[in-house]
N, C-alpha and C positions, 0 to 999 in steps of 0.2 A: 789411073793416077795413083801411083803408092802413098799411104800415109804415115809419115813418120815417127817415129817411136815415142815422140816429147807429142804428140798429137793425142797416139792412143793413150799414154798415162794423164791427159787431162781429162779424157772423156770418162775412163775409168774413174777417176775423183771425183766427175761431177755425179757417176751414177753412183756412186759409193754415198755420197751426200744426199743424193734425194731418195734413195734407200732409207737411210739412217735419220731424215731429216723427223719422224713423225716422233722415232722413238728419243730422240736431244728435246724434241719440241716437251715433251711428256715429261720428263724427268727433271727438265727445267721447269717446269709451272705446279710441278708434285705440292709440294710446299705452300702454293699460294691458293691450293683449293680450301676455303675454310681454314686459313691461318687461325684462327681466335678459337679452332674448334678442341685444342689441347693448354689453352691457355692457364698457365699456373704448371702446368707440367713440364719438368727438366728435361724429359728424354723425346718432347711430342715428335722430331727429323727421326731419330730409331725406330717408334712407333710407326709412323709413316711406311718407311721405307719395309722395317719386318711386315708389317699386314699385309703391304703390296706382293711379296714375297708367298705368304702363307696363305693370303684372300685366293691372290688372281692364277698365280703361277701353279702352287701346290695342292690349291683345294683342301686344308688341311684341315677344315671343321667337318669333311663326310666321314665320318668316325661311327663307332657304333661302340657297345659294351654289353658283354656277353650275350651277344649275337644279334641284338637289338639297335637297329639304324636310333640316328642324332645327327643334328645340326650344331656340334658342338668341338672347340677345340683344346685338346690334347693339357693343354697347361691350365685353359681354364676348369675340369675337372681335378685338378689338384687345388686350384681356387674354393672350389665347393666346397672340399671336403676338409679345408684351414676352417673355414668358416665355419662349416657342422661343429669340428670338435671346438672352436674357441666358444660358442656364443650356447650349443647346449639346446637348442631349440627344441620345444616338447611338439611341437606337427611343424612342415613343411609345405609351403603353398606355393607350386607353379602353374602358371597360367601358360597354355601351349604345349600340348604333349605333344602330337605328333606321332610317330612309332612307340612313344615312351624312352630309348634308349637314357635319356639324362636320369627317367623316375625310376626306372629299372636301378640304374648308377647309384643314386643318392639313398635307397631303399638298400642294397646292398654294402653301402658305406654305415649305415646304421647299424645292421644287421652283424656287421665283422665291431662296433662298437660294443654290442651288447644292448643298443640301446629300443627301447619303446617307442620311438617320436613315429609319429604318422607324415606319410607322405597325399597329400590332396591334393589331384592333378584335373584341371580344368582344360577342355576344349570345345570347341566347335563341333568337331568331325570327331566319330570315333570310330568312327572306319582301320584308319590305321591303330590301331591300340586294338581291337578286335583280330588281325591280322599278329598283331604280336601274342596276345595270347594264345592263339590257335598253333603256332608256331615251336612251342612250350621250347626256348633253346635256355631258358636260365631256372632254377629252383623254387619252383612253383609257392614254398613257404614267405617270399618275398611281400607276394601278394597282400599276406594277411594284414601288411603297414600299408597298402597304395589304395588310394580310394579313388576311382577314376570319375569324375562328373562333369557328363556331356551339356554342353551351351554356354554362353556367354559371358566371358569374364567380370563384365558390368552388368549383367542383366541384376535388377535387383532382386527377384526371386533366387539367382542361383547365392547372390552375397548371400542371403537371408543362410541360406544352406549351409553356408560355410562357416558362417556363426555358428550354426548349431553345432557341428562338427568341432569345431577349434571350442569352445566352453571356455573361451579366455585363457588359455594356455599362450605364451609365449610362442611365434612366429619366426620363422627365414623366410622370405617372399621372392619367388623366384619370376620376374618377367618376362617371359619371352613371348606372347601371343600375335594379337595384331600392331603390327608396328607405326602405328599412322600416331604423329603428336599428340589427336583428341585422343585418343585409344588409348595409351599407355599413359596419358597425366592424369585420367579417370582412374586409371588402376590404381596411380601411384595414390591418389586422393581418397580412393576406397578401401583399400589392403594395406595402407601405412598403420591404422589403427592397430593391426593385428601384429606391431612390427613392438618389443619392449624396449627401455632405454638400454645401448650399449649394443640392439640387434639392426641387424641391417636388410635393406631392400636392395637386390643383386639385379638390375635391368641389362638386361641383352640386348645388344646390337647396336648401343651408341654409337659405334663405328661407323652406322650407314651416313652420320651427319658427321663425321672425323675424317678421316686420311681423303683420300684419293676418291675413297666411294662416294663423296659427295659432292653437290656442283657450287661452286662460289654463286651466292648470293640467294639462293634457295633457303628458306628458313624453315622447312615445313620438312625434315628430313626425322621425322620421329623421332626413337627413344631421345637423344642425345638434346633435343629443343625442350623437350617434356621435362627432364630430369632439370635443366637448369630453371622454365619456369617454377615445378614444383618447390624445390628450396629457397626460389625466390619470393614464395609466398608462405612459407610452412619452414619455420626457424627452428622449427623443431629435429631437423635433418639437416645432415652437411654433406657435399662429398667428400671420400676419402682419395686424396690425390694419391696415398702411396699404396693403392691398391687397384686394382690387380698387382702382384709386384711379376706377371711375366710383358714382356714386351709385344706378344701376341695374346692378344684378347678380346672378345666381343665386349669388356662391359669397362673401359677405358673411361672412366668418368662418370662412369654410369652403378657404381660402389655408394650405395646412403647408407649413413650410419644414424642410428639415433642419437639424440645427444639429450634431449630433454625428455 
C-alpha cells in the first residue's frame, strides 16, 4: 500500500516536533528558572541568554594565563584588573587557588603597575599550585608578591595568619573557594573587615543561583543566596548593580562595595 505525499510531510512534522520538542521546552522556561535571581538588573533576559551561550555551549571560563590553567572568564579578567587600578589595594586576598592561573594574572597586573600590593592566595589543596610551580611557564620574580597558604578559608588559625600578613593594610577580597551558602557568607562575614570604605568584595559564581544553572525553588544555590543574605545584615555593604559592566560573568550581583 503506497503512502502518499501529504502522508509522509505529516510524519516528517510530527518527528521534526518531537526532535525539537525538548529544546522550545528549554528556551521557553530559561526565564522562569529563578526570575527574582537578577532582580534590580536591566539586562538579567541578555545575561541569561549570553551565560547560556558562554557556560554551556563555549566552555569559555577554561582559560589559563601565561600558561597557567583558571576557572575564569575572559571579560571577567578585565574586571579584575578596573578594580586593581581604581581602588589601589596595598595586598590582595583570594580564597581558591586552584592552578593559581587567576594569582599568577592578578600578580602580574601589579607587576606591569609597578606596584607593591601582595597577593595572599588561600586553599585547601596545594597539589595543583605545586604542579604550577614545577612547571616554571611564567617569570618566576612574580612570586616574590604571592604568598600561597594551604587550608581553610574559615579555619580560624589560618584568618589569624592572614591578619598577621595583611597588618591593616587595605584589601580586594577575591571569593572563589567552596561554594556552598554556609561557606562563602562565613567568608563574607570574616574577610569584609579587611575590605576599606570605597573597596570591594568580588564573590565568584553567583551565577550558580542566577540563569539557567539554577533550579527554581532551590534556595541553597551558594555565592548568590550568601551575598544577598550578607548585605542583608551588614549595611555596611551594597551591591553594585552596574557592575560587572560585561554581559558574561561569574560575579553578576555578586560586586560589594563598601559604603561605610
Amino acid at each position: 500500500m503506497k503512502t502518499d505525499a501529504k502522508t509522509w510531510i505529516i510524519r516528517i512534522a510530527l518527528l521534526c516536533a518531537i526532535i525539537a520538542a525538548p529544546f522550545i521546552v528549554r528556551l521557553a522556561t530559561e526565564e522562569k528558572l529563578n526570575p527574582d535571581a537578577w532582580t534590580g538588573h536591566p539586562d538579567k533576559g541578555i545575561i541569561n541568554k549570553a551565560m547560556r551561550v558562554a557556560y554551556d555551549l563555549n566552555k569559555e571560563f577554561h582559560t589559563s594565563w601565561l600558561g597557567v590553567k583558571m576557572l575564569q572568564h575572559p571579560s571577567d579578567l578585565m574586571t579584575y584588573q578596573e578594580f586593581i587600578l581604581e581602588t589601589r589595594p596595598e595586598v590582595i586576598i583570594e580564597t581558591g587557588t586552584w592552578h593559581g592561573g587567576l594569582t599568577v594574572f592578578l600578580a602580574s597586573i601589579l607587576d606591569a603597575m609597578g606596584s607593591k600590593t601582595d597577593v595572599l592566595t588561600i586553599d585547601i589543596d596545594d597539589q595543583p599550585w605545586l604542579k604550577t610551580l614545577a612547571a616554571a611557564t611564567f617569570d618566576k620574580r612574580l612570586l616574590d608578591r604571592i604568598h600561597f597558604i594551604k587550608g581553610s578559608s574559615i579555619d580560624p588559625a589560618i584568618l589569624a595568619r592572614i591578619e598577621g600578613m595583611v597588618r591593616g593594610r587595605p584589601a580586594l577580597v577575591i571569593l572563589d573557594s567552596n561554594h556552598s551558602k554556609e561557606h562563602v557568607l562565613a567568608e563574607l562575614r570574616l574577610y569584609s573587615k579587611f575590605v576599606p570604605k570605597g573597596g570591594y568584595i568580588l564573590v565568584n559564581d553567583t551565577t550558580l543561583g542566577g540563569t539557567h544553572l539554577g533550579k527554581e525553588g532551590v534556595k541553597d544555590l551558594g555565592p548568590l543566596y550568601a551575598v544577598r543574605d550578607f548585605v542583608a545584615e551588614n549595611k555596611n555593604f551594597q551591591i553594585e548593580r552596574s557592575k560587572p559592566r560585561f554581559s558574561v560573568s561569574c560575579m553578576h550581583s555578586g560586586v560589594l562595595r563598601r559604603i561605610e
